[in-house]
PDB file of N, CA, C and O in Angstrom:
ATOM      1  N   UNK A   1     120.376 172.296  24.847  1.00  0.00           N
ATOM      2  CA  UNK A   1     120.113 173.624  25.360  1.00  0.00           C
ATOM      3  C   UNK A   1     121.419 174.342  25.638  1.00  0.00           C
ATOM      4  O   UNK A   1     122.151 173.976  26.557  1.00  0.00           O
ATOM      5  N   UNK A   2     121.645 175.126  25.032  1.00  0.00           N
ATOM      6  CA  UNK A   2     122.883 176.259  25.451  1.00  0.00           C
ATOM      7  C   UNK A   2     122.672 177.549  25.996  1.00  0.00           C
ATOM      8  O   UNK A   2     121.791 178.269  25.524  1.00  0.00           O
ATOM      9  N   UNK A   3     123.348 177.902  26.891  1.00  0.00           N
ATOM     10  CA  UNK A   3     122.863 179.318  27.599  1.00  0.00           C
ATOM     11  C   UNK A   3     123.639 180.392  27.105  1.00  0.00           C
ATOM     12  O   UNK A   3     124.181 181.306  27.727  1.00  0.00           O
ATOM     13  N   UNK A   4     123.608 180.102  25.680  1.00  0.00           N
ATOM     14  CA  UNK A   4     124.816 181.204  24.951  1.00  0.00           C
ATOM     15  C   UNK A   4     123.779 182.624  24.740  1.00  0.00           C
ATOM     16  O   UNK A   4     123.902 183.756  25.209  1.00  0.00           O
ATOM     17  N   UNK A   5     122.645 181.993  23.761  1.00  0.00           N
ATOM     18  CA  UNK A   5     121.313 183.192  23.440  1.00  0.00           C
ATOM     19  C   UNK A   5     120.543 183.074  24.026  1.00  0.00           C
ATOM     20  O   UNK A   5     119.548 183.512  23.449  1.00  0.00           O
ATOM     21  N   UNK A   6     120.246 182.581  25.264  1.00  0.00           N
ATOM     22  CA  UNK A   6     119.201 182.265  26.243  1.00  0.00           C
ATOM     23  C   UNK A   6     119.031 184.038  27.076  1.00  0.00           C
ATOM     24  O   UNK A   6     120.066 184.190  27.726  1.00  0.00           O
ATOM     25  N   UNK A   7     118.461 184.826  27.173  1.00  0.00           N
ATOM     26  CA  UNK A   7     118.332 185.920  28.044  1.00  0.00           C
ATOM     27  C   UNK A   7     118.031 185.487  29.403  1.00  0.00           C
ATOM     28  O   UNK A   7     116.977 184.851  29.373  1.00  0.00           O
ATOM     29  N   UNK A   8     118.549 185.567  30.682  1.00  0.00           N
ATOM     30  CA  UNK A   8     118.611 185.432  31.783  1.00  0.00           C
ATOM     31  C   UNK A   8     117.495 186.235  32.193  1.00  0.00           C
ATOM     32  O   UNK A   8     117.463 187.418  31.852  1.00  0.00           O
ATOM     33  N   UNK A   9     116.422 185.651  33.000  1.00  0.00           N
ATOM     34  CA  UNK A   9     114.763 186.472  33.346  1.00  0.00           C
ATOM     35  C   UNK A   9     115.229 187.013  34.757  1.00  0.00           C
ATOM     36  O   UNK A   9     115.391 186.317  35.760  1.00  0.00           O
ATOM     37  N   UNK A  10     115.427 188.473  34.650  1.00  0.00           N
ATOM     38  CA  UNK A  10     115.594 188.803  36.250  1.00  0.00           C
ATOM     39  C   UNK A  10     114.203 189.180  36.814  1.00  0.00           C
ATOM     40  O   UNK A  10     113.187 189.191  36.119  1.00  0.00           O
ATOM     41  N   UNK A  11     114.236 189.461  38.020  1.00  0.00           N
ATOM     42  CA  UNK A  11     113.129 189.916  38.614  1.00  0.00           C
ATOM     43  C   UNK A  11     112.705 191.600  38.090  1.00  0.00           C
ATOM     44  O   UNK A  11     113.671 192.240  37.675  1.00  0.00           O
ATOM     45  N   UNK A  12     111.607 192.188  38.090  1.00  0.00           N
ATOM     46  CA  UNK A  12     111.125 193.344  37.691  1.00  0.00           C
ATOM     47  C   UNK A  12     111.646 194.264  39.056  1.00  0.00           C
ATOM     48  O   UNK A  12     110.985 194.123  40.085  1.00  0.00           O
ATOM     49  N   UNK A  13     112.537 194.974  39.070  1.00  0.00           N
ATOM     50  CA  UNK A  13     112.422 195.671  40.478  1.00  0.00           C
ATOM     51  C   UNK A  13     112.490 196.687  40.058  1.00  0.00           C
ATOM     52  O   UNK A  13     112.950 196.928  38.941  1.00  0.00           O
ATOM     53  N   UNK A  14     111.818 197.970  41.265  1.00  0.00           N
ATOM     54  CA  UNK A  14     111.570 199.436  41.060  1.00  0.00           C
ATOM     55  C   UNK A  14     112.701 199.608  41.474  1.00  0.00           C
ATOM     56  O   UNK A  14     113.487 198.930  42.136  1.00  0.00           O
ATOM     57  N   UNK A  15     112.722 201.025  40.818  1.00  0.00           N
ATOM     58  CA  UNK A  15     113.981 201.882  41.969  1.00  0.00           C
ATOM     59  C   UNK A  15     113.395 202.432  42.981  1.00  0.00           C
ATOM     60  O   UNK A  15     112.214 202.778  43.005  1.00  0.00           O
ATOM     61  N   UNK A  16     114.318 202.559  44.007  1.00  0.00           N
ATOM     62  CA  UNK A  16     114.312 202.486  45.274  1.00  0.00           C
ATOM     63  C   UNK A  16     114.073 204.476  45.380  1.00  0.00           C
ATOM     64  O   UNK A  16     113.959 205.049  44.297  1.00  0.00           O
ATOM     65  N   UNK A  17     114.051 204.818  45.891  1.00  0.00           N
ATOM     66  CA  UNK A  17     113.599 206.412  46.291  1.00  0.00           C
ATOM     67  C   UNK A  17     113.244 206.791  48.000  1.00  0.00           C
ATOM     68  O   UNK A  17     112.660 206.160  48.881  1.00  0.00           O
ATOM     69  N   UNK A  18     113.852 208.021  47.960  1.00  0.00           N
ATOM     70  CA  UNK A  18     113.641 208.253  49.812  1.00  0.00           C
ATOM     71  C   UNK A  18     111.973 208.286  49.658  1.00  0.00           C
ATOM     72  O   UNK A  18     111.382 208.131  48.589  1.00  0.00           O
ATOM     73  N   UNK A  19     111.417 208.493  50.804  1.00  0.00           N
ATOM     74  CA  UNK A  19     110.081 208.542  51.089  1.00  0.00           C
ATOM     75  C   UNK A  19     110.087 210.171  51.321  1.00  0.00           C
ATOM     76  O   UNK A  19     109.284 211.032  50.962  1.00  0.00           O
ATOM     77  N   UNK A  20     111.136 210.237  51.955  1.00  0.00           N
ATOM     78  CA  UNK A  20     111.594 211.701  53.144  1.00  0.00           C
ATOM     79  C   UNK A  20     111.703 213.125  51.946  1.00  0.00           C
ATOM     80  O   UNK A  20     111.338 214.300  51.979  1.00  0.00           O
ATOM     81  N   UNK A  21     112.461 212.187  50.875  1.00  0.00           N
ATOM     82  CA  UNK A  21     113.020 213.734  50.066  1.00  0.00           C
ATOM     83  C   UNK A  21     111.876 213.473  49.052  1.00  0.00           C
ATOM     84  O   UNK A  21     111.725 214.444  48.311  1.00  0.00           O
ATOM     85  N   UNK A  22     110.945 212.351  48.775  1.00  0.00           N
ATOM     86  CA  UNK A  22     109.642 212.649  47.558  1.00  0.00           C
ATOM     87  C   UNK A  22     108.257 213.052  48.322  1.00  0.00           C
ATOM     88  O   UNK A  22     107.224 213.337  47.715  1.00  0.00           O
ATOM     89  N   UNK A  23     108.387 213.035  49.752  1.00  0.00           N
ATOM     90  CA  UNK A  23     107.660 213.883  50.292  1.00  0.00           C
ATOM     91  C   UNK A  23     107.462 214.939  50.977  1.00  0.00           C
ATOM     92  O   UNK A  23     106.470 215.354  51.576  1.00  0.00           O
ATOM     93  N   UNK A  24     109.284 215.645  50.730  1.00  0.00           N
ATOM     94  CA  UNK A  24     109.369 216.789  51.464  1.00  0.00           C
ATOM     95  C   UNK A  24     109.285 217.032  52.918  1.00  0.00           C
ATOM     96  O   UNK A  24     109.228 218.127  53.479  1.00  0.00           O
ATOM     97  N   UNK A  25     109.284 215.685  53.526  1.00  0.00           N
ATOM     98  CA  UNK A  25     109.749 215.560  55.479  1.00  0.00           C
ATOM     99  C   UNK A  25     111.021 216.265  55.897  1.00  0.00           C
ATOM    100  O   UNK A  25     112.154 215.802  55.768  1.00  0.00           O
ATOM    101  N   UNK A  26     110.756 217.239  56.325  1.00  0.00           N
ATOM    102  CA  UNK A  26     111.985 217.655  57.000  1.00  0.00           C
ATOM    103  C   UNK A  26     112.293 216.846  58.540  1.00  0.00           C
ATOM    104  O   UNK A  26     113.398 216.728  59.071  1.00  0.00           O
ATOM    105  N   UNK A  27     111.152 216.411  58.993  1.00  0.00           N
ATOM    106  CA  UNK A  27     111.565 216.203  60.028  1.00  0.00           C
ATOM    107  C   UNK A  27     110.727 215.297  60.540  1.00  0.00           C
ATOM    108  O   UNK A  27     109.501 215.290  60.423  1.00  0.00           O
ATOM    109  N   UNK A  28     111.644 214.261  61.312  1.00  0.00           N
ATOM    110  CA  UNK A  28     111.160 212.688  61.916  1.00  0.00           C
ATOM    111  C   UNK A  28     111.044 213.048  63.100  1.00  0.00           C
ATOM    112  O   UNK A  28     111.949 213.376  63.866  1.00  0.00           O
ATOM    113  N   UNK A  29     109.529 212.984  63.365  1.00  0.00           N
ATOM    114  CA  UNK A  29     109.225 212.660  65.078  1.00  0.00           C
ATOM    115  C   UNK A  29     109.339 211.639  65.280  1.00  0.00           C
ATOM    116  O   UNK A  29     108.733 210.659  64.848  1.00  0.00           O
ATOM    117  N   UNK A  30     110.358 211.771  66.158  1.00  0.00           N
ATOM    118  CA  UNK A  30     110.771 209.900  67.505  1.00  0.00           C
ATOM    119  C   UNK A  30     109.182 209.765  68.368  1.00  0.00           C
ATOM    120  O   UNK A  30     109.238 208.938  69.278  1.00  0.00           O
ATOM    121  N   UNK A  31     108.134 210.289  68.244  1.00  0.00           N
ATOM    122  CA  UNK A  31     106.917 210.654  69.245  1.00  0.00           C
ATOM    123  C   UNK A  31     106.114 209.395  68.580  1.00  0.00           C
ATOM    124  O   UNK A  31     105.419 208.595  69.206  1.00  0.00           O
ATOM    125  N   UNK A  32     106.410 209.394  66.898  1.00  0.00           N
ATOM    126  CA  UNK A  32     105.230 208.878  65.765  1.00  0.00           C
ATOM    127  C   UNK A  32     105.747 207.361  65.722  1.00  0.00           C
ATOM    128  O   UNK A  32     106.392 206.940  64.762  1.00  0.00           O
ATOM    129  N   UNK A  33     105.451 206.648  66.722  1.00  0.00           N
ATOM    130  CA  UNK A  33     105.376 204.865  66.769  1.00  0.00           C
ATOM    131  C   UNK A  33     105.031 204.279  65.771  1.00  0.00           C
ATOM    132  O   UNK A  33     105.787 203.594  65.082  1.00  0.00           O
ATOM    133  N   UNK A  34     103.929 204.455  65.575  1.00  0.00           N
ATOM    134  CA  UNK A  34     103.364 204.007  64.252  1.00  0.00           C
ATOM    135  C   UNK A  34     104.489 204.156  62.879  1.00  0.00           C
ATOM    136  O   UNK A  34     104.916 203.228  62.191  1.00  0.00           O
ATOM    137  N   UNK A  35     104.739 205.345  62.769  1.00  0.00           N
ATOM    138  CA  UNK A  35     105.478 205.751  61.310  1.00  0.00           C
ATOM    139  C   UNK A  35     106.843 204.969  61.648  1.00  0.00           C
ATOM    140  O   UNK A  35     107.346 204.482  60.635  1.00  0.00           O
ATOM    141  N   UNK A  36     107.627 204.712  62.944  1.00  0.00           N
ATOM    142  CA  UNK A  36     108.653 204.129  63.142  1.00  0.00           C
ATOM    143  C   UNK A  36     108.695 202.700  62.712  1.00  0.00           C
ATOM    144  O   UNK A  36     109.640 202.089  62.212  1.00  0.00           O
ATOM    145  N   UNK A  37     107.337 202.229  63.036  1.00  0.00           N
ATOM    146  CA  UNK A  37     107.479 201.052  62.797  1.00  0.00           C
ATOM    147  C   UNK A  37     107.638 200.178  61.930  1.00  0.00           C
ATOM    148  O   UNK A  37     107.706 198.960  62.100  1.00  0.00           O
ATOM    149  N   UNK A  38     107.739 201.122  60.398  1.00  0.00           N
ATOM    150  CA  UNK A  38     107.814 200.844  59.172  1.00  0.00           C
ATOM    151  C   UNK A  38     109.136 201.137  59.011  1.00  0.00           C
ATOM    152  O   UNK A  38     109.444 201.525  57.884  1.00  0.00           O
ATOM    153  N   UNK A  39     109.879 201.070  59.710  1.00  0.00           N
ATOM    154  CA  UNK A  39     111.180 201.307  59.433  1.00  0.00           C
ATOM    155  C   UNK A  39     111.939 199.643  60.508  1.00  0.00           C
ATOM    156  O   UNK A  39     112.903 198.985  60.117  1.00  0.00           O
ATOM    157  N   UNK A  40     111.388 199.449  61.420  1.00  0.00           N
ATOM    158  CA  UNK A  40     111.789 198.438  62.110  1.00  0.00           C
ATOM    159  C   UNK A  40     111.165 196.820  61.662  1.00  0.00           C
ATOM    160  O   UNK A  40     110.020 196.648  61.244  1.00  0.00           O
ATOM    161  N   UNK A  41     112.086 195.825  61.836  1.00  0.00           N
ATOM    162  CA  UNK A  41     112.063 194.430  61.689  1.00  0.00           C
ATOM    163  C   UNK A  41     110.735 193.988  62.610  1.00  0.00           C
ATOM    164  O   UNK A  41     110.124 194.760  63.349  1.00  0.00           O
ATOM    165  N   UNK A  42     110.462 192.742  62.424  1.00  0.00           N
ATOM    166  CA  UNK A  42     109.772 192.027  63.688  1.00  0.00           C
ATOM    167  C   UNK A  42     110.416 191.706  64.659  1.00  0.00           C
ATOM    168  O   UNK A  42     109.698 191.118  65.467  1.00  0.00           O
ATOM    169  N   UNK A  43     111.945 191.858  65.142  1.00  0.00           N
ATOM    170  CA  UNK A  43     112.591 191.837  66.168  1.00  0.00           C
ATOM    171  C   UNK A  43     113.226 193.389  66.438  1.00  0.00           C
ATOM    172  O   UNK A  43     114.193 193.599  67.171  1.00  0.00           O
ATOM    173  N   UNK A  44     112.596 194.265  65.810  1.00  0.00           N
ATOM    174  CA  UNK A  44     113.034 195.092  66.244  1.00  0.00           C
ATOM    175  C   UNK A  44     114.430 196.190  66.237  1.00  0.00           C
ATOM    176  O   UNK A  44     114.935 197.067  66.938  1.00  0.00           O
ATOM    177  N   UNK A  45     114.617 195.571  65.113  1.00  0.00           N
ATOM    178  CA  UNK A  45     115.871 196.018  64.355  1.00  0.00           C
ATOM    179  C   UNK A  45     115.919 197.182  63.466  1.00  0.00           C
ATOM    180  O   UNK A  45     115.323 196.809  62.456  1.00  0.00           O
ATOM    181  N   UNK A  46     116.232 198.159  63.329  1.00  0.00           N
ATOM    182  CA  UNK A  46     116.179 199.331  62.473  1.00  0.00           C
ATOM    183  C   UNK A  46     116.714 198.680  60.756  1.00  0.00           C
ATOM    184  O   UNK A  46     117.929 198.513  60.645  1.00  0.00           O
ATOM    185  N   UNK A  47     116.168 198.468  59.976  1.00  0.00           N
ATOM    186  CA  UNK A  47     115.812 198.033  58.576  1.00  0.00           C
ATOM    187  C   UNK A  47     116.913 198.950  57.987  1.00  0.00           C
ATOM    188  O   UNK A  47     117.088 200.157  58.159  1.00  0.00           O
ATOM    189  N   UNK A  48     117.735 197.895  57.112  1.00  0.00           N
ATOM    190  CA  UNK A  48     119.228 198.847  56.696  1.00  0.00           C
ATOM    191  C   UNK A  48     118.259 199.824  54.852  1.00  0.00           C
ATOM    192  O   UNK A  48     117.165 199.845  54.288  1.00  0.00           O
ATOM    193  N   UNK A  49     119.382 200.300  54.734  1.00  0.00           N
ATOM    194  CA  UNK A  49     119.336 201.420  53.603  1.00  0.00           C
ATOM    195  C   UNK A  49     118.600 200.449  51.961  1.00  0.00           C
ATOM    196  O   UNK A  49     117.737 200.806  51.159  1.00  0.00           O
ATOM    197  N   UNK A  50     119.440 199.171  52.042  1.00  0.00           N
ATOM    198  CA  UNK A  50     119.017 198.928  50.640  1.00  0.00           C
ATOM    199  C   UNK A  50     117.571 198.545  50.799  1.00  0.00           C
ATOM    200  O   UNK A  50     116.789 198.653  49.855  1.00  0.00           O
ATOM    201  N   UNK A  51     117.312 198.229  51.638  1.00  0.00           N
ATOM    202  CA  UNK A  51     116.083 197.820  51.785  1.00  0.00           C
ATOM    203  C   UNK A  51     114.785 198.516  51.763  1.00  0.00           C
ATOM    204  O   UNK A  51     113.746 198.051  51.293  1.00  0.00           O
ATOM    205  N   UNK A  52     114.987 200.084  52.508  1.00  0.00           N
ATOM    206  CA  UNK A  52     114.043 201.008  52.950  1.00  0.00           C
ATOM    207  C   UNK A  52     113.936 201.763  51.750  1.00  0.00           C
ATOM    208  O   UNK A  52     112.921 202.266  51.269  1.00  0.00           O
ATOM    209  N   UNK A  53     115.711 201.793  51.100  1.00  0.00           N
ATOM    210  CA  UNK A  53     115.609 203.006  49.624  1.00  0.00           C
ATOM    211  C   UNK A  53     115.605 204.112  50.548  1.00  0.00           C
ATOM    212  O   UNK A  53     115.835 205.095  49.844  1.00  0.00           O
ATOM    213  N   UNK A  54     115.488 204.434  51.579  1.00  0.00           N
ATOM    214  CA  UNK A  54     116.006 205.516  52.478  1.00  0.00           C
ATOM    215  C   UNK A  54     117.566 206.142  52.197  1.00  0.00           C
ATOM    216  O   UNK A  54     118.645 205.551  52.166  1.00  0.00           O
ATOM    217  N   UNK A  55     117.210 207.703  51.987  1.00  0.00           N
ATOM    218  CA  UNK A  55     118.896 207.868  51.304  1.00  0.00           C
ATOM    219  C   UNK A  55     119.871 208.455  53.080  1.00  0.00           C
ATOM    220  O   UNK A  55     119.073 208.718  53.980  1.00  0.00           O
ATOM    221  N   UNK A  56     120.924 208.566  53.342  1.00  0.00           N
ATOM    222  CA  UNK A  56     121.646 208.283  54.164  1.00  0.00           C
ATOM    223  C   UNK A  56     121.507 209.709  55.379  1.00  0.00           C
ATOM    224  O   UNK A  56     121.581 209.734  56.607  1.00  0.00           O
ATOM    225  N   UNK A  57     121.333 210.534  54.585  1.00  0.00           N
ATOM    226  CA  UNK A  57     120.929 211.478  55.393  1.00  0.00           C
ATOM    227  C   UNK A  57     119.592 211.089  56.396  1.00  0.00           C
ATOM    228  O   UNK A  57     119.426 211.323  57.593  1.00  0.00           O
ATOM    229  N   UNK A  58     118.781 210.453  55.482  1.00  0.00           N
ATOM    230  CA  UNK A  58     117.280 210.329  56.258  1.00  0.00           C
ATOM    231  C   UNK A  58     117.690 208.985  57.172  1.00  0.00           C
ATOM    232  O   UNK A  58     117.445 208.804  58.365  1.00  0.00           O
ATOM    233  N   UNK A  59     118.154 208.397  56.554  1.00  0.00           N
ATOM    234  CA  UNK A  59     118.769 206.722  57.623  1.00  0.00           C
ATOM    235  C   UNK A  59     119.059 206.603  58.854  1.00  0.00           C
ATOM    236  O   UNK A  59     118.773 205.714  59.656  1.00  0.00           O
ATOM    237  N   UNK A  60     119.966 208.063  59.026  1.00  0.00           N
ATOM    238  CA  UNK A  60     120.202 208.130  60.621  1.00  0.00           C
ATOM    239  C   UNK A  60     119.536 209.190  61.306  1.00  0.00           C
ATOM    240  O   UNK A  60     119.639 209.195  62.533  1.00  0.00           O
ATOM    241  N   UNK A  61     118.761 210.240  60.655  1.00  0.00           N
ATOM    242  CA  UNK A  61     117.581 210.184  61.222  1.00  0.00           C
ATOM    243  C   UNK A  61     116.860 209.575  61.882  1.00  0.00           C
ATOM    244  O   UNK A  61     116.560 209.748  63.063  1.00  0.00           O
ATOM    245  N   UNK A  62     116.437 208.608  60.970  1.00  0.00           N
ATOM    246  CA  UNK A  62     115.374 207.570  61.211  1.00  0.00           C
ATOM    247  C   UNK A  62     115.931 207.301  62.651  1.00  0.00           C
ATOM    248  O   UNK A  62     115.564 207.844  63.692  1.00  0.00           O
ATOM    249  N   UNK A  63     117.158 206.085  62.439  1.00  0.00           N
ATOM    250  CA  UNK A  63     117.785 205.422  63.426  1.00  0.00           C
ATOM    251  C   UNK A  63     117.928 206.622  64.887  1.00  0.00           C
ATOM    252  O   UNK A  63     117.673 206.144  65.992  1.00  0.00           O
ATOM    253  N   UNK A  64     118.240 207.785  64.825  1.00  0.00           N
ATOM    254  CA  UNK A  64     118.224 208.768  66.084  1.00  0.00           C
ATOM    255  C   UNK A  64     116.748 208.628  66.610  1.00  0.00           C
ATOM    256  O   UNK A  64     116.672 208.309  67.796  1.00  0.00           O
ATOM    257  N   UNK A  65     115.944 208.751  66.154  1.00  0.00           N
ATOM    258  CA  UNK A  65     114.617 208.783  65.713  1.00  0.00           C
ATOM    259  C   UNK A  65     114.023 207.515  67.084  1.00  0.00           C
ATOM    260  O   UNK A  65     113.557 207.641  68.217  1.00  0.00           O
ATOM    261  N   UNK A  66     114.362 206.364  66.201  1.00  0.00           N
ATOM    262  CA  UNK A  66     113.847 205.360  66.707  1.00  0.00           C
ATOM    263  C   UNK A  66     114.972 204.913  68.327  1.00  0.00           C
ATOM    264  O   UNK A  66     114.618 204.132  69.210  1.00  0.00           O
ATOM    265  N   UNK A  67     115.913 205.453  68.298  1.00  0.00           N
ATOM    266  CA  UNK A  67     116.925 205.560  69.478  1.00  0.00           C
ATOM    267  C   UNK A  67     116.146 206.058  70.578  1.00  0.00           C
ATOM    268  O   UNK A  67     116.186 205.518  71.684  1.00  0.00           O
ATOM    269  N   UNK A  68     115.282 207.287  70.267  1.00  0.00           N
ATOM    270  CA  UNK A  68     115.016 208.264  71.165  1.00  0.00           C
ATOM    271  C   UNK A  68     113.203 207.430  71.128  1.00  0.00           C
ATOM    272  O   UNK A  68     112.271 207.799  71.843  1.00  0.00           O
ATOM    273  N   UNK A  69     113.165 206.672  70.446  1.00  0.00           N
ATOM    274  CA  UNK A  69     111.313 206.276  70.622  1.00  0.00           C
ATOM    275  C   UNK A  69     111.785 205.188  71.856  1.00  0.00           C
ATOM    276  O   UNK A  69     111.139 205.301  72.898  1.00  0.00           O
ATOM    277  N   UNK A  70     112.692 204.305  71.831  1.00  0.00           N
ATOM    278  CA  UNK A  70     113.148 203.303  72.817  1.00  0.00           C
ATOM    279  C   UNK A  70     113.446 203.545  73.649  1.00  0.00           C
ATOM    280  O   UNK A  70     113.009 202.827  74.549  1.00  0.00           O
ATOM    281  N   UNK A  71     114.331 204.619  74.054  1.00  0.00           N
ATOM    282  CA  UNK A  71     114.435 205.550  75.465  1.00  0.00           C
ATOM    283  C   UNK A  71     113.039 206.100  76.377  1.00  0.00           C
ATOM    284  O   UNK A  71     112.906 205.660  77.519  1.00  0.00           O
ATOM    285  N   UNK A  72     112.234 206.868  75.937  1.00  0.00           N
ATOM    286  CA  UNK A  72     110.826 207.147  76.203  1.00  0.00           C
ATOM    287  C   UNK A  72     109.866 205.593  76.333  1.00  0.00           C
ATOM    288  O   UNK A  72     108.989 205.394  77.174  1.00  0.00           O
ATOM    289  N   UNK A  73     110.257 204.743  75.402  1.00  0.00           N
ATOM    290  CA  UNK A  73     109.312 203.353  75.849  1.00  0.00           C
ATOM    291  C   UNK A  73     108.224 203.410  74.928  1.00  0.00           C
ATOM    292  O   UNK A  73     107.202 202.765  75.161  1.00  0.00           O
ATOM    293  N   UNK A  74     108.363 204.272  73.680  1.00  0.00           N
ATOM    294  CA  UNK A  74     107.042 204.358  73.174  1.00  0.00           C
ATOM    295  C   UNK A  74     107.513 202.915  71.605  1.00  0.00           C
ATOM    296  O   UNK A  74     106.737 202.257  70.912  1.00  0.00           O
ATOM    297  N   UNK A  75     108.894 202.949  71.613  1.00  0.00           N
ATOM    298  CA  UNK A  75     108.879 201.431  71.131  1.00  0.00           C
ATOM    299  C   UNK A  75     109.792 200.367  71.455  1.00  0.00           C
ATOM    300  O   UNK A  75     110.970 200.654  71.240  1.00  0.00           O
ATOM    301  N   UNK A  76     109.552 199.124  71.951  1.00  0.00           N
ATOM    302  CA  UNK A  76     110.445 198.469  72.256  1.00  0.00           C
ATOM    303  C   UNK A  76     112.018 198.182  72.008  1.00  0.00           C
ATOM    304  O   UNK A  76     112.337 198.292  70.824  1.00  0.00           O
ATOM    305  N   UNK A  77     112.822 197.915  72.692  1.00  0.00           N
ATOM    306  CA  UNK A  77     113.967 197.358  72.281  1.00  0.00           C
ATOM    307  C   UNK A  77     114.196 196.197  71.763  1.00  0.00           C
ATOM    308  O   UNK A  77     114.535 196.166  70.580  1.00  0.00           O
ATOM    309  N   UNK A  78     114.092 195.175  72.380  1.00  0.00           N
ATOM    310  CA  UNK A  78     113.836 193.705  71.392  1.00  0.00           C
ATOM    311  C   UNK A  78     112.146 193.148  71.845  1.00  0.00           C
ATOM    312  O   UNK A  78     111.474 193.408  72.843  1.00  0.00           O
ATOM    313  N   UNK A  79     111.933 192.533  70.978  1.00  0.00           N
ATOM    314  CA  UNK A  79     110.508 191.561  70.974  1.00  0.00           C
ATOM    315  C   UNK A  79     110.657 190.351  70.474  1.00  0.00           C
ATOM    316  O   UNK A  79     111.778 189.887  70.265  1.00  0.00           O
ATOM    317  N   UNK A  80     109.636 189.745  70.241  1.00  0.00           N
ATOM    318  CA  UNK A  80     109.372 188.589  70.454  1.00  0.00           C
ATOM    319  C   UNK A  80     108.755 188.872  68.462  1.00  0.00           C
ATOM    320  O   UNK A  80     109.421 188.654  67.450  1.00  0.00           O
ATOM    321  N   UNK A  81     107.343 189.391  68.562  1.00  0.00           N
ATOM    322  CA  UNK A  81     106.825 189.786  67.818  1.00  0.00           C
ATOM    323  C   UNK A  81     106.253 190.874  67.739  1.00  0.00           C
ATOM    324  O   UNK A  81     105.303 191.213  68.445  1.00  0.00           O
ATOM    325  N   UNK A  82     106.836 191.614  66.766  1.00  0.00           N
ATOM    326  CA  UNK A  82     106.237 193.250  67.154  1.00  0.00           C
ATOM    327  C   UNK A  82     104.937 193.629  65.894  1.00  0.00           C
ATOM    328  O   UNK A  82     104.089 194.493  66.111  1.00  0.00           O
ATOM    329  N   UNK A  83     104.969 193.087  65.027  1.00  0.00           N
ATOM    330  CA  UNK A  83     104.012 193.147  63.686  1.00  0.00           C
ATOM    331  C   UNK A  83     103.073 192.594  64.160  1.00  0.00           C
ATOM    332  O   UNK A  83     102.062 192.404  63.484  1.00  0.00           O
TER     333      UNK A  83
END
């Protein structure tokens, strides 16, 4: 077996795309728990860029966003299990 003509099988992955700019969100309510929470870990961690496909403008949004949901208490700071 030689891996000279062998094609290497990668995984099928999409491209990544804001949510924010293909749905025309101007604007992130820190109020909307629910919608935050798709942006946060099970510990509670704000979910980095490659991951979300969130483009950088909307990223720290988000992150102000979810800053200001943790201040008010409407989402935790760390957990245990938040999913």
């Amino acid at each position: 077996m030689s891996l000279v003509n062998e094609k290497i099988h990668k995984q099928d992955t999409r491209k990544k795309y804001c949510r924010f700019k293909k749905n025309g969100i101007q604007y992130i309510d820190y109020k909307d728990g629910n919608f935050l929470l798709k942006f946060v870990n099970e510990q509670g961690k704000v979910l980095p860029r490659r991951l979300t496909g969130t483009s950088l403008k909307f990223q720290r949004r988000v992150a102000q966003a979810v800053a200001r949901a943790r201040h008010l208490a409407i989402l935790p700071y760390v957990t245990d299990s938040l999913k």
